[in-house]
FIRO-443471 format. One record per residue (C-alpha): residue number from 0; residue in three letters; x, y, z. Coordinates in nm, 4 decimals. Example, Ala and Ser with C-alpha at 12.3 -4.5 7.8 and 13.67 -1.06 7.14 Angstrom:
REM FIRO-443471
+-----+-----+----------+----------+----------+
!   i !  aa !       c1 !       c2 !       c3 !
+-----+-----+----------+----------+----------+
!   0 ! ALA !   1.2300 !  -0.4500 !   0.7800 !
!   1 ! SER !   1.3670 !  -0.1060 !   0.7140 !
+-----+-----+----------+----------+----------+
END
This chain:
REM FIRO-443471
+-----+-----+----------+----------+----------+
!   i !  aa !       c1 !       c2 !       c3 !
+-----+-----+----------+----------+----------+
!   0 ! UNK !   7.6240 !  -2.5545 !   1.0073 !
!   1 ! UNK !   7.7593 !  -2.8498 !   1.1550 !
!   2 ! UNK !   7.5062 !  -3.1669 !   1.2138 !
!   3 ! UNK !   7.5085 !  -3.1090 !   1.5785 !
!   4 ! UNK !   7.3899 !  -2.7587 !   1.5011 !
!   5 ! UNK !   7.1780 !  -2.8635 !   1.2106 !
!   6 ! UNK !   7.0191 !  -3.1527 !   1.4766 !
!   7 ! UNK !   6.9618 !  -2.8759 !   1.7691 !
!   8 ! UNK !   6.7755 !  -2.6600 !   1.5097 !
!   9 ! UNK !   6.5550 !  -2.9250 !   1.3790 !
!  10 ! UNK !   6.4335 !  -3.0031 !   1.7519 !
!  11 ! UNK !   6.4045 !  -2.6694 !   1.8518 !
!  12 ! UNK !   6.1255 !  -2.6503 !   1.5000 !
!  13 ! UNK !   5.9621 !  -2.9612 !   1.6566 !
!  14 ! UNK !   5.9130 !  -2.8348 !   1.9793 !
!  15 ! UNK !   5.7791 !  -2.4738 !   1.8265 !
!  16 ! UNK !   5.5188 !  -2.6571 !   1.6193 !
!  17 ! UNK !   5.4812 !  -2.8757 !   1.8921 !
!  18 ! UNK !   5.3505 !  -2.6124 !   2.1414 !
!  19 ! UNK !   5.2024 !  -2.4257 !   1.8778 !
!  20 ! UNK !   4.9170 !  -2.7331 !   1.8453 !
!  21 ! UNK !   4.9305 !  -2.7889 !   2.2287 !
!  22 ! UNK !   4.7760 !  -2.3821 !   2.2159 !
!  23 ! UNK !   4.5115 !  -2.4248 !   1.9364 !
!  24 ! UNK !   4.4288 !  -2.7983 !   2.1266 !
!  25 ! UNK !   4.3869 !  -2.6057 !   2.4225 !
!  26 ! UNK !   4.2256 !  -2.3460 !   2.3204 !
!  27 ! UNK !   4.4603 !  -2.1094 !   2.4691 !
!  28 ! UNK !   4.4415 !  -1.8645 !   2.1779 !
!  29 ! UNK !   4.1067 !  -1.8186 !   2.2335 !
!  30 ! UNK !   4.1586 !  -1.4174 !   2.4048 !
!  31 ! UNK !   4.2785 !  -1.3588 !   2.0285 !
!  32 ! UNK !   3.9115 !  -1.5035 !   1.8859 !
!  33 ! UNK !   3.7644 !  -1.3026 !   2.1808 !
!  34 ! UNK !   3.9188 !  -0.9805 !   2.0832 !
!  35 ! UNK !   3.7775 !  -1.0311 !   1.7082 !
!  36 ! UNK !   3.4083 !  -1.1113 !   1.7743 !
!  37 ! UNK !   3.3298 !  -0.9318 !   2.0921 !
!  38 ! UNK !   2.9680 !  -0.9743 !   2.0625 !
!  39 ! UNK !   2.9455 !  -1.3672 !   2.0488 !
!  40 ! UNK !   2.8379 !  -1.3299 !   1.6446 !
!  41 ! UNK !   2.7230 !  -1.5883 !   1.4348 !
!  42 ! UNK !   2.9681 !  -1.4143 !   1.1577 !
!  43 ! UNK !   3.2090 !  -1.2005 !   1.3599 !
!  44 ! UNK !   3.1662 !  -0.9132 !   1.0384 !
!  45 ! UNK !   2.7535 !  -0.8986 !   1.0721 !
!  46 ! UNK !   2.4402 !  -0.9065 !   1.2328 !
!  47 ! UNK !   2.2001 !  -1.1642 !   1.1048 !
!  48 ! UNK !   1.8715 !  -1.0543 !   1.2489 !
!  49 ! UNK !   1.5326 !  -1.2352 !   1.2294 !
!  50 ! UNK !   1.2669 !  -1.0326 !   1.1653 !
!  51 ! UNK !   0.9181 !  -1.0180 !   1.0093 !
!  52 ! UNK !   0.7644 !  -0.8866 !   0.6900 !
!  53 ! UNK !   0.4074 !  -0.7514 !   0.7567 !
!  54 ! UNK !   0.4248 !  -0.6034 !   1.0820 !
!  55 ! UNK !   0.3661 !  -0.3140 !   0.9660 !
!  56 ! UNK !   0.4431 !  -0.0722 !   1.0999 !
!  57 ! UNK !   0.6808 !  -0.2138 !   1.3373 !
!  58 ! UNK !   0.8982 !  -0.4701 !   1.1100 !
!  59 ! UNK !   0.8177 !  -0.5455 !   0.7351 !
!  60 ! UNK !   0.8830 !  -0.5428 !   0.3756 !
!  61 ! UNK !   0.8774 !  -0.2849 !   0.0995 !
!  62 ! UNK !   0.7695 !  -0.3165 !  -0.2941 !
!  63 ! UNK !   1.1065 !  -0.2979 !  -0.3856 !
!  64 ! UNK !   1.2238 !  -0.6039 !  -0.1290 !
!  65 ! UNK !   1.3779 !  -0.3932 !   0.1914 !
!  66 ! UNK !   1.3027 !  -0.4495 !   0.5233 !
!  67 ! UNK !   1.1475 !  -0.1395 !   0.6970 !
!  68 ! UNK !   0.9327 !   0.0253 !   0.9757 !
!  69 ! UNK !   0.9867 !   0.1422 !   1.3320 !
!  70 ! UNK !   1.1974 !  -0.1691 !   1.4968 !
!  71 ! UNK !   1.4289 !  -0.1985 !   1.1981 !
!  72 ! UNK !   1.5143 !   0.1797 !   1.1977 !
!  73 ! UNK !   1.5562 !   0.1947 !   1.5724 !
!  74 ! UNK !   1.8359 !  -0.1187 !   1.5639 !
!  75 ! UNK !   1.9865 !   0.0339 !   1.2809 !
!  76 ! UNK !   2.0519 !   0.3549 !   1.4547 !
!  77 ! UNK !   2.1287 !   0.1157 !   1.7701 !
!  78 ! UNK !   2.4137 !  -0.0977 !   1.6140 !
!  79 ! UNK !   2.5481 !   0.1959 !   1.4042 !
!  80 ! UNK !   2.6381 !   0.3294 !   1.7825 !
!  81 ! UNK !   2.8758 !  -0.0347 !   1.8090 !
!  82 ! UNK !   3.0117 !   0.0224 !   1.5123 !
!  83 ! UNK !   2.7912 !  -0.1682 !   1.2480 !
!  84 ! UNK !   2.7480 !  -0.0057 !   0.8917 !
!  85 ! UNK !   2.3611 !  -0.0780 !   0.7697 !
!  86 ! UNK !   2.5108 !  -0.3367 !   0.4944 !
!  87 ! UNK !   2.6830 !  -0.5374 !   0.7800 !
!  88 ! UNK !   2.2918 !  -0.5872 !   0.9374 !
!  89 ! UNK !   2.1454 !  -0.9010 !   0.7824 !
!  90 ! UNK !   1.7491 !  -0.9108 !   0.7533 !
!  91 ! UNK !   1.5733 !  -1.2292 !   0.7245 !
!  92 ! UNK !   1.1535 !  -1.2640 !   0.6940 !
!  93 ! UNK !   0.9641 !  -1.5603 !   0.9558 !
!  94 ! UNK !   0.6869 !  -1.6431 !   1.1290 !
!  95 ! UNK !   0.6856 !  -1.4539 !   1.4178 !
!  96 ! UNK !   0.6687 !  -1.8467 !   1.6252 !
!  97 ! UNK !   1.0105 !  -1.9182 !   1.4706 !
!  98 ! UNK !   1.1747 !  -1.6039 !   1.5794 !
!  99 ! UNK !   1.2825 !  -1.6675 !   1.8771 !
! 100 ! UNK !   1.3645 !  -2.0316 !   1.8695 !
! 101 ! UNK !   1.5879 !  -1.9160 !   1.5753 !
! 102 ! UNK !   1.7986 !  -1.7050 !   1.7955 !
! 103 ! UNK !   1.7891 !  -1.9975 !   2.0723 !
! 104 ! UNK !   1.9402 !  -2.2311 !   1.8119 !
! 105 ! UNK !   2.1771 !  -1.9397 !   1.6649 !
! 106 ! UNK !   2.0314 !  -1.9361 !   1.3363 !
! 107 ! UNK !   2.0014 !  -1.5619 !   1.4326 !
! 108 ! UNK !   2.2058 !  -1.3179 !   1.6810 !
! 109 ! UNK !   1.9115 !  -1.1524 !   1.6816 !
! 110 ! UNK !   1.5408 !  -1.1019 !   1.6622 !
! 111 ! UNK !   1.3656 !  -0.8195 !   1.5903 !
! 112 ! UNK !   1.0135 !  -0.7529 !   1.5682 !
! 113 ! UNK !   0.8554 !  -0.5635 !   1.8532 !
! 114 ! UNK !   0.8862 !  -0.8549 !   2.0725 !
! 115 ! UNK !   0.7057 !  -0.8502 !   2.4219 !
! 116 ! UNK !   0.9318 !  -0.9446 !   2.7101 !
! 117 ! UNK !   0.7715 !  -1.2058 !   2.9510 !
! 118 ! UNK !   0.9030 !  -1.4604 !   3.2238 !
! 119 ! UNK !   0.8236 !  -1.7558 !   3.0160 !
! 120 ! UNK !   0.9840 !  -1.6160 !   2.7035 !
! 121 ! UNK !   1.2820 !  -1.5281 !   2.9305 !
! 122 ! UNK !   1.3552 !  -1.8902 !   3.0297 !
! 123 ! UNK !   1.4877 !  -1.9932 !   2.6771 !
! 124 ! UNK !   1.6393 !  -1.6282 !   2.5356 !
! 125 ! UNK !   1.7498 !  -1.3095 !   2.6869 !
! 126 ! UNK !   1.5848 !  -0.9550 !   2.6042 !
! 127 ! UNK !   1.7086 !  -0.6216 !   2.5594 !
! 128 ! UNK !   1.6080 !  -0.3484 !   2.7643 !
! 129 ! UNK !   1.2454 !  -0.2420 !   2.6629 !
! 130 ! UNK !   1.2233 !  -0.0021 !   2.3676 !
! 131 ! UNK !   0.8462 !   0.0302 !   2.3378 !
! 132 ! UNK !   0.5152 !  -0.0435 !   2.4745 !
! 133 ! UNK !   0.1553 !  -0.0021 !   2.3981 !
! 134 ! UNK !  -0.2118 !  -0.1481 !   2.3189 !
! 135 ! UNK !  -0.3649 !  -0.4455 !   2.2427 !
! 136 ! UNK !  -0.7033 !  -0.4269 !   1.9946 !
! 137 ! UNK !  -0.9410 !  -0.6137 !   1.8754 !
! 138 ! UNK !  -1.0069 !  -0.5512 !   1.5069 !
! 139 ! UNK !  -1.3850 !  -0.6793 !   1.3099 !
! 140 ! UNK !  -1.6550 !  -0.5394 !   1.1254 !
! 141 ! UNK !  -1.9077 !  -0.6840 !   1.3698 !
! 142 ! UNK !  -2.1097 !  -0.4619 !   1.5376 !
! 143 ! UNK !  -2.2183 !  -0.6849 !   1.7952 !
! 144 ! UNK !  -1.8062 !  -0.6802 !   1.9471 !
! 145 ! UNK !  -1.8292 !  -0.3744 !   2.1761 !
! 146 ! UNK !  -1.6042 !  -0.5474 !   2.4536 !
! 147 ! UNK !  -1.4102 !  -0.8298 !   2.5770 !
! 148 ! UNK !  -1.6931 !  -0.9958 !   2.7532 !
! 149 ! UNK !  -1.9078 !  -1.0020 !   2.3773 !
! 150 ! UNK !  -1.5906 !  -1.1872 !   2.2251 !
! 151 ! UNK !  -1.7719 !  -1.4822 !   2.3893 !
! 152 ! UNK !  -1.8702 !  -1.7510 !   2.1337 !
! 153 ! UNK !  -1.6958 !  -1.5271 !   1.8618 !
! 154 ! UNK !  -1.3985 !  -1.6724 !   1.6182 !
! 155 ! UNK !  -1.0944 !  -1.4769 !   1.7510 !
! 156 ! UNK !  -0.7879 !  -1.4539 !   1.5060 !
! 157 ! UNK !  -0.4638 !  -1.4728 !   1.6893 !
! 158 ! UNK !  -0.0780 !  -1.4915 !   1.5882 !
! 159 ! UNK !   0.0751 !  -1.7680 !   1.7083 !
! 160 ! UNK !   0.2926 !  -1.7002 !   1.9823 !
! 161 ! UNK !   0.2058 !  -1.3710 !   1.9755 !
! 162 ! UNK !   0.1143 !  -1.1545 !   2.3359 !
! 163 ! UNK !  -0.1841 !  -1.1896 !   2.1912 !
! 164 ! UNK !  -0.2456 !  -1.5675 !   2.2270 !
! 165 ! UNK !  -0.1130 !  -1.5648 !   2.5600 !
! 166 ! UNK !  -0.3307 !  -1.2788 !   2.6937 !
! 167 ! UNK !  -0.6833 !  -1.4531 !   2.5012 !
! 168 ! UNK !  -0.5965 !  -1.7986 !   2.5985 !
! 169 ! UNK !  -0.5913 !  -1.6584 !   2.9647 !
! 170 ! UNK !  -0.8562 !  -1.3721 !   2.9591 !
! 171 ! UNK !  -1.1367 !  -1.4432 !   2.6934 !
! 172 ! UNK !  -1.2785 !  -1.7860 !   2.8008 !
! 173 ! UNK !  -1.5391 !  -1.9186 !   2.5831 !
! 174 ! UNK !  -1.3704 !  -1.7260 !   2.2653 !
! 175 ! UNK !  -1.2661 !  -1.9904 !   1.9938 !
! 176 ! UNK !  -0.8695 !  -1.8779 !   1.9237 !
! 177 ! UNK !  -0.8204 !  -1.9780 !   1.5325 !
! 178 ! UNK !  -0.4006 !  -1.9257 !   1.5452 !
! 179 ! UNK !  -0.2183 !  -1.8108 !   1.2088 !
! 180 ! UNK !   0.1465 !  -1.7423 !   1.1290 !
! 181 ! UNK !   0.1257 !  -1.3797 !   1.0919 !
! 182 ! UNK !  -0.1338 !  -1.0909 !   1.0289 !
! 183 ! UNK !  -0.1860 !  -1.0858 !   0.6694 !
! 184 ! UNK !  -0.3575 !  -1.4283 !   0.6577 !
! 185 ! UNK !  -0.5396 !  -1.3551 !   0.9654 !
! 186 ! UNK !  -0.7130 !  -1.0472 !   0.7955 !
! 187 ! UNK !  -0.8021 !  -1.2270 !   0.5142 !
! 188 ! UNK !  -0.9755 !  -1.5025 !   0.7088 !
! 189 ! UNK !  -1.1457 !  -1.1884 !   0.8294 !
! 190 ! UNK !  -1.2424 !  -1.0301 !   0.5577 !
! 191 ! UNK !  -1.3466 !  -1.3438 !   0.3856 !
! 192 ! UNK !  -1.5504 !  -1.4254 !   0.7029 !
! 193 ! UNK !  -1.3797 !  -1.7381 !   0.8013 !
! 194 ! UNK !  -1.3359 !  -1.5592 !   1.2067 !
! 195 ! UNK !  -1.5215 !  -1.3238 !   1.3567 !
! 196 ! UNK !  -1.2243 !  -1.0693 !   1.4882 !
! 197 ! UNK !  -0.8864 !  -1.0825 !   1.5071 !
! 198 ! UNK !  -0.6415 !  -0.9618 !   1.8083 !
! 199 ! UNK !  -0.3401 !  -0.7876 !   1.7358 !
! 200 ! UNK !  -0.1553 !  -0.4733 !   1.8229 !
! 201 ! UNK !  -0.2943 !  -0.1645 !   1.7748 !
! 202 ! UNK !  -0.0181 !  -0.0135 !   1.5501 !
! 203 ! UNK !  -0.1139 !  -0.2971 !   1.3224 !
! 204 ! UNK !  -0.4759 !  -0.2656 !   1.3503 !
! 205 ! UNK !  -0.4735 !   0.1078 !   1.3113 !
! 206 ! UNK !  -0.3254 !   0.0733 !   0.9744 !
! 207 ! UNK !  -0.5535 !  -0.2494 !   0.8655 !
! 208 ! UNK !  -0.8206 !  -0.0249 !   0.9633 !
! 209 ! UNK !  -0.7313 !   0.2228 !   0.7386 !
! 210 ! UNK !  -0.6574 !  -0.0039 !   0.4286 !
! 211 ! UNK !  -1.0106 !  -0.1866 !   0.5062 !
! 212 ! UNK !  -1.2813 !   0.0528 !   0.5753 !
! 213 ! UNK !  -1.5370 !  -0.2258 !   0.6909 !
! 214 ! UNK !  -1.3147 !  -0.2873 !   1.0241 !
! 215 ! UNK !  -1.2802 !  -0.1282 !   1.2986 !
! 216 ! UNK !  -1.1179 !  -0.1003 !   1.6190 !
! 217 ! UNK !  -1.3440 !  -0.2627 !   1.8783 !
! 218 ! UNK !  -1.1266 !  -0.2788 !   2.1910 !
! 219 ! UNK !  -0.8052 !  -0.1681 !   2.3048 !
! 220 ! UNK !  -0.6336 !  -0.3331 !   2.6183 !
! 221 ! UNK !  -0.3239 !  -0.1402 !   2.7733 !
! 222 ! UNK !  -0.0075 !  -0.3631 !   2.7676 !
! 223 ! UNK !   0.2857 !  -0.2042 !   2.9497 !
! 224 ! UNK !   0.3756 !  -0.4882 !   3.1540 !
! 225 ! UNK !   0.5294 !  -0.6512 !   2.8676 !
! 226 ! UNK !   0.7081 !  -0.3784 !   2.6695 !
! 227 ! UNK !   0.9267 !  -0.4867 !   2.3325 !
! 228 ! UNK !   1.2842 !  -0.5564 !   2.3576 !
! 229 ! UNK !   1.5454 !  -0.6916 !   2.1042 !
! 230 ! UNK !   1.5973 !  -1.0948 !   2.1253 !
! 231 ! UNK !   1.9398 !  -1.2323 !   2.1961 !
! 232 ! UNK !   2.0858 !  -1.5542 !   2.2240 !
! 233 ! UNK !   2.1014 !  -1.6857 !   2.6447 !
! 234 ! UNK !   2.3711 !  -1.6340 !   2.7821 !
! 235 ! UNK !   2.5073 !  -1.3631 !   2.5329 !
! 236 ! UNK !   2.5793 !  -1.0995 !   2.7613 !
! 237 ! UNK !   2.8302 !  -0.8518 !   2.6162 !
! 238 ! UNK !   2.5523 !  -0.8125 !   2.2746 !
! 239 ! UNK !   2.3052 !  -0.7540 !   2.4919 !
! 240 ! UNK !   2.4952 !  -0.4811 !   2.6892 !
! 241 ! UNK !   2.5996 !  -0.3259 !   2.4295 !
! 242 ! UNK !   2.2200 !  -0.3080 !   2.2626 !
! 243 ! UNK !   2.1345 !  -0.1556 !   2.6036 !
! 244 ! UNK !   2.4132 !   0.1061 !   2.5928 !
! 245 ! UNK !   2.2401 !   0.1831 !   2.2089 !
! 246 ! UNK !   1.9057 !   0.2035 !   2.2950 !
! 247 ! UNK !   1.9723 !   0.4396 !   2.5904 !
! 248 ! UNK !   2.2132 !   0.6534 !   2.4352 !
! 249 ! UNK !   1.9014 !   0.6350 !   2.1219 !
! 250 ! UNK !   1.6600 !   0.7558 !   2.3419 !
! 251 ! UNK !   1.8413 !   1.0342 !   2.5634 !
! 252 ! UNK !   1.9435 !   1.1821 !   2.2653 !
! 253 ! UNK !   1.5970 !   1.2110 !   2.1040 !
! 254 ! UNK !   1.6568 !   0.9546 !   1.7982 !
! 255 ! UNK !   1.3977 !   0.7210 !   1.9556 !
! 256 ! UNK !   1.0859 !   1.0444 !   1.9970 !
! 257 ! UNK !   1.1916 !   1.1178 !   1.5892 !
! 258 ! UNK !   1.1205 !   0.7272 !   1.4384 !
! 259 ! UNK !   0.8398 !   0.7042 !   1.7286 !
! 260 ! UNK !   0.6655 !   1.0354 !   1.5802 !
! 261 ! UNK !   0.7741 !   0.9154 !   1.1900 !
! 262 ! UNK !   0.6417 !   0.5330 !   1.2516 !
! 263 ! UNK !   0.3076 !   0.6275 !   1.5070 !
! 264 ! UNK !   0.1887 !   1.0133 !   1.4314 !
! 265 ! UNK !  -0.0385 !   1.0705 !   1.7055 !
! 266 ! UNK !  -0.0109 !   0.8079 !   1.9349 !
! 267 ! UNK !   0.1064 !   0.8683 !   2.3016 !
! 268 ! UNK !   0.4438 !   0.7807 !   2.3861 !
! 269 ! UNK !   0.5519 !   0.6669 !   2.7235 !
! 270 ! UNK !   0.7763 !   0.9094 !   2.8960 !
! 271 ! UNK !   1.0777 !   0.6666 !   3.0309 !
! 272 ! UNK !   1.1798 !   0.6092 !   2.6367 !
! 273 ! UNK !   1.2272 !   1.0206 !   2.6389 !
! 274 ! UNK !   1.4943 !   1.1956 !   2.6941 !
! 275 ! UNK !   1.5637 !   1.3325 !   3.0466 !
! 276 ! UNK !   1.6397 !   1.6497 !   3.1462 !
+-----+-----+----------+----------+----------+
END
């Protein structure tokens, strides 16, 4: 090669490399980033989901460590339909407050705990379609809490954050709200007499209720103006497409009515999560 040659091939290296860090600078590449992480992931390979650990029987945890109950199994079977094995879904236990701030701050692409969609909730994260909807309860073993209007003056147990709070704070003046993280610690303030009630979903207090034969189920409210959906970061549109494709396709082909009857034997179940004939 002679050095003209030589010359001519160094340059024509230069300019290569050249516009090969004008691309990345650009961000010109980025259709190839695109193509690998379709659904705007955290980790393009899983799903890190935020969830709780005693919701039973929606979302909780097992003797032996796993995360179970209705919700889990449902967005198992949901993001097995994009392609997701169940060892590429990440579970991680919190307060049910920190849920969905974790998703707004991508600490989570998901969250995942039978989580009420509402317009104030929708401001900072986006929801799924709704995938379930049901009661309300008050749970106590006083006798004297028939109704919402003899909650008045009562100690009312609440979940931060919760449906819950929101619906007390705005329906059940002169009740004294005493918030806690999650439901466990609320019974126990119950059962140890510290409140007076506590209001949670029915689910939940159908199975306390059964563990704890000195409560009861005093009231049940209907809530199906606010029916659970899966949390996903704003502005993350093709995940939560693709969770609505799931859950549809989950429904009309009768997975939802199986984990429905397996997770709430004997309860009603709304007729727009069935399949259609």
């Amino acid at each position: 090669m002679t050095m003209q040659n030589a010359t001519k091939a160094f340059l024509n290296r230069c300019r290569t490399i050249a516009a090969a860090t004008v691309l990345a600078l650009t961000g010109f590449a980025a259709p190839l980033a695109a193509a690998d992480n379709p659904y705007n992931l955290i980790d393009p390979g899983q799903i890190s989901v935020g969830t709780m650990g005693d919701a039973k029987p929606y979302a909780f945890v097992t003797a032996d460590g796993q995360f179970t109950g209705f919700d889990i199994e449902f967005f198992l079977n949901v993001v097995e339909r994009l392609g997701f094995k169940k060892d590429q879904v990440v579970f991680t236990g919190q307060d049910f407050a920190a849920l969905m701030p974790s998703v707004a701050n991508s600490r989570f692409d998901v969250a995942v705990a039978a989580i009420g969609t509402t317009a104030k909730r929708k401001e900072t994260v986006d929801f799924s379609d709704g995938y379930l909807a049901g009661y309300l309860s008050v749970l106590t073993s006083d006798t004297a809490i028939k109704d919402a209007a003899t909650l008045k003056g009562k100690r009312l147990g609440v979940v931060q954050g919760t449906l819950q709070e929101i619906y007390a704070t705005k329906n059940f003046p002169g009740t004294d709200l005493v918030k806690f993280p999650d439901n466990n610690s609320a019974i126990v303030a119950l059962n140890n007499g510290t409140i007076d009630a506590h209001f949670l979903d029915y689910e939940a207090a159908k199975d306390y209720a059964g563990r704890y034969k000195n409560l009861n189920i005093a009231v049940n409210i209907p809530s199906f103006d606010a029916p659970a959906g899966f949390v996903i970061r704003k502005g993350n549109d093709a995940f939560r497409e693709a969770l609505n494709k799931g859950i549809h396709e989950a429904m009309q082909d009768g997975t939802w009515k199986t984990l429905y009857e397996k997770w709430f034997p004997g309860s009603p179940m709304p007729e727009e999560y069935l399949p259609k004939k």
